[in-house]
N, C-alpha and C positions, 0 to 999 in steps of 0.2 A: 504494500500500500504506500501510495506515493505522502511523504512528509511535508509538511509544512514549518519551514525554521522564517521565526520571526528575527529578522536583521542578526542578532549575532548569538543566536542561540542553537549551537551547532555540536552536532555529536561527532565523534571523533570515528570514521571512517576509512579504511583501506580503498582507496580508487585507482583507476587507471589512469593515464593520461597524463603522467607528470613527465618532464625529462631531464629533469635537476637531482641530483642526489642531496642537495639543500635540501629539497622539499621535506624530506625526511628525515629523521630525530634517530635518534641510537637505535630505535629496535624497530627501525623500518615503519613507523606511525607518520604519517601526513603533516606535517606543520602548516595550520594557516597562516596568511599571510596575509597584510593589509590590502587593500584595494577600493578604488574609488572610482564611480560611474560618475561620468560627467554630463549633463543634458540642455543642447542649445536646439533653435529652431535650423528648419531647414533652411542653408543659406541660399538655393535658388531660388525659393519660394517669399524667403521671408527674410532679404535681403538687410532689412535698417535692424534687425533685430537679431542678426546671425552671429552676432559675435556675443552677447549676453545670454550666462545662465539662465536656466530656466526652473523655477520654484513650483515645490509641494506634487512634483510628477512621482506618480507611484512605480516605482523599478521594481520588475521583477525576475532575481534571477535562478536557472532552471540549471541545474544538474548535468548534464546530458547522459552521464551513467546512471545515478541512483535517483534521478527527478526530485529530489529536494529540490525545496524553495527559499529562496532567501526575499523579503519583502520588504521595501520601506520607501521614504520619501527623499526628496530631493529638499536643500534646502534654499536659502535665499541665493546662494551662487550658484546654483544649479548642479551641486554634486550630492550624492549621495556615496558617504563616509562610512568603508565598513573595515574593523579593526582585524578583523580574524575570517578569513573565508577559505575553504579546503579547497588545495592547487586540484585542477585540473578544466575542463572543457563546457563552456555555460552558453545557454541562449539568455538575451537580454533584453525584456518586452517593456516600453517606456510609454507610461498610458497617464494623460491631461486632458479635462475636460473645465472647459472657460466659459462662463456666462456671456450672452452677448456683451455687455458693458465692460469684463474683464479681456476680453477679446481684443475690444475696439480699444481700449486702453494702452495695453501692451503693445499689440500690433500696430494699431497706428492708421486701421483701417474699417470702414462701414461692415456689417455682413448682416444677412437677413433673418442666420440660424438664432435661435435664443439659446444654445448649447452648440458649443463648437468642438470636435473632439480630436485630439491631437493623438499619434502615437510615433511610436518608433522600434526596430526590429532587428538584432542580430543572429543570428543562429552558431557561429563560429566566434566565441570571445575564449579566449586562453586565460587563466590564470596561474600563475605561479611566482616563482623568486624574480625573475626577468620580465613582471609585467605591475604595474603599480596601476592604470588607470585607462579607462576607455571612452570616450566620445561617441554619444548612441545622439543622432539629430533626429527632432520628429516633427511631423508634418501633419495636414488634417485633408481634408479630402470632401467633395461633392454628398450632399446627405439626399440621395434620389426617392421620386416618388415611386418608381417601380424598385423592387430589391429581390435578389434571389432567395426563392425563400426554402426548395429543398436541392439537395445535390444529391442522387442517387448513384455514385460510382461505383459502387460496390460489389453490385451482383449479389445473387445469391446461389444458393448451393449447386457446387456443378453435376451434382449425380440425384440429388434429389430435389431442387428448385428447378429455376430458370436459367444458370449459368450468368451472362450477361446481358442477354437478351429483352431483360427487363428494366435496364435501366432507363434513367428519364430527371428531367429538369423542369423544377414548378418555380414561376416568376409571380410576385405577390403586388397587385395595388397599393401603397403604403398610404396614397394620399385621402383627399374625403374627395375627390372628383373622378368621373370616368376618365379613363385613359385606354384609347383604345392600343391593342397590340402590333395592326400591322406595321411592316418594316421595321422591326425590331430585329437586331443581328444578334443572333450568341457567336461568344470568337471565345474559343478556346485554345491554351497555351501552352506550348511545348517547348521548352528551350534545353539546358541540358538535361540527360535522363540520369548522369550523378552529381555529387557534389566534389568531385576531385579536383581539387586546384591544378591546373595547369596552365600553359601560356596563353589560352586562347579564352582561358575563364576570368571573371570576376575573384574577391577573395572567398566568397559564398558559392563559391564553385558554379554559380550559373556564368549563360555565355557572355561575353566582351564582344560586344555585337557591333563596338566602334572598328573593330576588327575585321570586319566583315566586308565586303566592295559595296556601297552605297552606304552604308549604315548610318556613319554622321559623327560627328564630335556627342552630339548630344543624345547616343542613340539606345544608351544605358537607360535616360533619364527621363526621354522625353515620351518614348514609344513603346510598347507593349510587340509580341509578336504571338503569330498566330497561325494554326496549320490548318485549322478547321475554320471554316466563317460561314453561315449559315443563316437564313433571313425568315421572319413568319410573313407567309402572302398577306395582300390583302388590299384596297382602294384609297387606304386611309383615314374609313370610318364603318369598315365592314368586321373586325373583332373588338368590340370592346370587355376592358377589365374593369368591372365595377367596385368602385371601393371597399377595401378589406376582403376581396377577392382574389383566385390568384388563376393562370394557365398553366396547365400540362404539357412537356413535350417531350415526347416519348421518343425511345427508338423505335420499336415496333408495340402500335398500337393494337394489342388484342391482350385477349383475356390469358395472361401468363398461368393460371392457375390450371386452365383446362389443355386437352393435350391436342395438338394440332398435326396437319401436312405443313411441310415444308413446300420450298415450291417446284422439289422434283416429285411432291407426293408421297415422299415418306412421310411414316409417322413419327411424332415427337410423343412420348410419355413425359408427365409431370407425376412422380411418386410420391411428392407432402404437399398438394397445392398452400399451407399456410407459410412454405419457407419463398412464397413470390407475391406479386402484386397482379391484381386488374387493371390492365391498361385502355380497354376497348373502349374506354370513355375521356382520353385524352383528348386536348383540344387542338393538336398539332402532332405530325412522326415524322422522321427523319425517314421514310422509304426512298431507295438510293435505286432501286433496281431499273427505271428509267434511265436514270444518270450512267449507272454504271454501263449500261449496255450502249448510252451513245458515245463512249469514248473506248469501247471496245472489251468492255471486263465483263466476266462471269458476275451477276447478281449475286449476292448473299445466300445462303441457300435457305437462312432461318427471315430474312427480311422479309415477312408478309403485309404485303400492303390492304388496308383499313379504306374501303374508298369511302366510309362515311367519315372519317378523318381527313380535315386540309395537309397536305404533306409540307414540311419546310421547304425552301429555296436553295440550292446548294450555289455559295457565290466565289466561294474559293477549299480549293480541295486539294491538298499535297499530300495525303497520308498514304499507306502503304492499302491499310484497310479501306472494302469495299461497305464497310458501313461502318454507323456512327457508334463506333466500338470506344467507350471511356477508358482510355490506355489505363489500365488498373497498375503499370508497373511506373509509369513515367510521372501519374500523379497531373494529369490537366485542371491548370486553372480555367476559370472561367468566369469569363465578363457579355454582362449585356450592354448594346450602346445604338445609337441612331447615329445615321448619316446617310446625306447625299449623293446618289448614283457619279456628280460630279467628284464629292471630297473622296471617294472610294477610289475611282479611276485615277486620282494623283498618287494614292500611295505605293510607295516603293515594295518591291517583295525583294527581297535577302536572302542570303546562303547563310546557314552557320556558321563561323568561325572558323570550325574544327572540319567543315568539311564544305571549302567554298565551293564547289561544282558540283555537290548536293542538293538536296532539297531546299524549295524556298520555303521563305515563311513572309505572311503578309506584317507587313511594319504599319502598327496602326496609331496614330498619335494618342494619348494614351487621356487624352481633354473629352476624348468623347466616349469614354466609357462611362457610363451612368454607376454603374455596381460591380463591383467583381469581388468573388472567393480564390484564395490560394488553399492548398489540399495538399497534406504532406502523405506517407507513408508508415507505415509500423518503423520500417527502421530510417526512416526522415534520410532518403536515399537521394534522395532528388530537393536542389535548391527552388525556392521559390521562383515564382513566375513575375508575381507583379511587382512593382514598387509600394513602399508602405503607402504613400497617400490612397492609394486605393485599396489595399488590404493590409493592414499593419503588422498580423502576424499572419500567421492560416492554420484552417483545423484539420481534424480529421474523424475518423469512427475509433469510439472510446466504448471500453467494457464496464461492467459496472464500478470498479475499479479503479476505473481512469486511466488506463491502458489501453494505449493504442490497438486496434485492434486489424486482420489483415481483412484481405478480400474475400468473395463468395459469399457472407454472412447476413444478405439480407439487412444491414441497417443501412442509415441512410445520416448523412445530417441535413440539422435542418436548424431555421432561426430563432429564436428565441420570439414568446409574445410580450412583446413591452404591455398592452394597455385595452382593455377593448372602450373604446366612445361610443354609446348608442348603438351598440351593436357592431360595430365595424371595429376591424381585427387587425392592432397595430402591432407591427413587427419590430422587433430593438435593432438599430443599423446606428453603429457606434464606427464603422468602417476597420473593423477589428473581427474579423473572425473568428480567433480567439475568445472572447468575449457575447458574442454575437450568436454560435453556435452551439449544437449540442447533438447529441445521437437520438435516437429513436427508429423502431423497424420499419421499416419503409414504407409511407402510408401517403399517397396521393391525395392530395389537400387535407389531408390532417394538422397538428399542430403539435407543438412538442408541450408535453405535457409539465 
């Protein structure tokens, strides 16, 4: 069971991770060692104010062998001072929430939220005899009316569920006014599939995408990238999401519980239909087997197409897979955003770094993402995709436990209910995933409990 050490209340541990014989005391026991978080705003974003600490932000840091926690606050120079912390390998999640008036104070500037929320996100900080202090910057991010409200990548069991088959993405109304769904893009993101530092990576072992031929000076910072982009049809006023409502969009929209043909006409069995879902009431599916077949590829053999389901729009496509398969290994973020058939057609598509004559990926400026989720792994294999303004840490599927947990298992996450108003069902979007999400078994428009 994962511990909870308040600031400097720490047990004396055997870890891994150290590479100082310092670290360690006569009989091979851990010495902590001082250490100090330091916390300023982002200086692209919040340039008059980039060089000044930042007070009362709650640091929290994470273990990455034994998930202990260390908890406290920042003080008026924006450090938070800890005398004893056991050397080895911590993530550091930096989380400030500011009234509109302390906002507009500090910053320096108008904003419309009445809560503005700040965070920031390391997953690679070292500690030991050769490191005394680290600079986490945070940032705040777009608070949208539409927000993701389940991510179902998980799949469920592959001998007794659905396998993959059943997974699916529900987008939530957050506001009190209709908003309809057409033209709405999901872009989901691939960048590296480890976290190994090398020349062509960041220090978070994702890619150095300035690296890349087009990429850009600012291409770390500014832009998001994506191997899936996908669009809901529609005229512009033909799906609406009615407040505290949300849509479905399935890979294949039918009923995963019962057992079906495929579409050479085999049969498919379902052995526990409770370890899947009912999809046949989705309000969108990803059926590719048009697509596939006009650029020459064999269809999916399990994609059955719903024709009483609107199918999505496939508007950019570089994956390997002939359907909308959630890499359960590489961990895809995912962002919803609007834009223009013109803003679309300027953006650059990019090679990786690591493999420039490779696959492209669409470079999408990262202003018009309305919400996105980062999604790690059991063993956090894979660096994050987005930059903190838009997801500050990211989640994942937890056991009762709080253990991460792996794939095939039928949960799902999903967001948190901040509040219900007169009936309409507000969602918590703190732009912190972390924070924001929680597990539950994978229940199409449900809520977490």
């Amino acid at each position: 069971m994962k511990r909870l050490i308040l600031l400097l209340i720490i047990p004396t541990l055997a870890l891994i991770g150290c590479n100082r014989d310092d670290d360690f005391g006569s009989n091979n026991e851990i010495k902590p060692v001082p250490f100090t978080i330091n916390i300023k705003y982002d200086a692209s974003k919040y340039p008059s104010v980039a060089d000044k600490g930042v007070a009362n932000v709650t640091v929290i840091l994470k273990n990455g062998i034994t998930n202990d926690q260390i908890i406290g606050k920042t003080d008026a120079n924006g450090d938070l001072k800890l005398n004893a912390v056991l050397p080895g390998n911590y993530s550091v999640q930096a989380e400030l929430q500011l009234k509109q008036s302390e906002y507009e104070q500090q910053i320096g500037e108008e904003t419309s939220y009445e809560i503005v929320h700040f965070g920031g996100f390391d997953e690679k900080v070292t500690i030991n005899t050769n490191t005394s202090s680290k600079l986490i910057r945070i940032t705040s991010g777009n608070i949208g009316d539409l927000v993701i409200k389940q991510y179902y990548y998980a799949g469920s069991d592959t001998k007794l569920g659905a396998n993959l088959r059943d997974q699916f993405i529900e987008v939530h109304n957050n506001s009190d006014q209709t908003i309809y769904a057409d033209g709405l893009y999901l872009a989901f993101m691939e960048g590296n599939t480890n976290n190994n530092v090398t020349s062509f990576t960041l220090s978070n072992g994702q890619y150095d995408w300035s690296k890349t031929a087009g990429g850009g000076a600012a291409a770390n910072t500014d832009y998001v990238y994506s191997n899936i982009f996908i669009k809901i049809p529609g005229n512009g006023s033909q799906y609406p999401i009615l407040p505290g409502k949300s849509i479905v969009i399935a890979q294949t929209a039918i009923n995963h519980k019962m057992p079906f043909n495929d579409i050479n006409g085999v049969g498919v069995a379902i052995q526990e239909p409770d370890k899947t879902v009912d999809l046949s009431h989705a309000d969108f599916e990803t059926y590719m087997g048009d697509y596939n077949t006009s650029i020459g590829k064999k269809p999916f053999a399990w994609d059955i197409q719903n024709i009483m389901v609107p199918d999505m729009l496939i508007n950019f496509w570089s994956i390997a897979s002939n359907d909308l398969i959630l890499n359960v290994n590489s961990m895809l973020g995912l962002g919803i955003l609007r834009a223009t058939d013109a803003e679309i057609a300027s953006w650059q598509k990019v090679a990786a770094p690591k493999a420039p004559t490779g696959t492209l990926f669409l470079q999408i400026p990262k202003k018009f993402i309305i919400d996105g989720i980062d999604i790690t792994d059991k063993e956090q294999k894979a660096p994050k995709d987005f930059p903190a303004d838009i997801d500050a840490s990211r989640t994942f599927i937890v056991n009762s436990l709080g253990q991460a947990e792996g794939t095939f298992t039928g949960f799902s996450v999903i967001r948190k209910t901040k509040e219900i108003i007169n009936g309409r069902v507000v969602l918590q979007d703190t732009n912190n995933s972390a924070n924001d999400f929680v597990t539950i078994k994978a229940n199409p428009r449900g809520y977490a409990q």
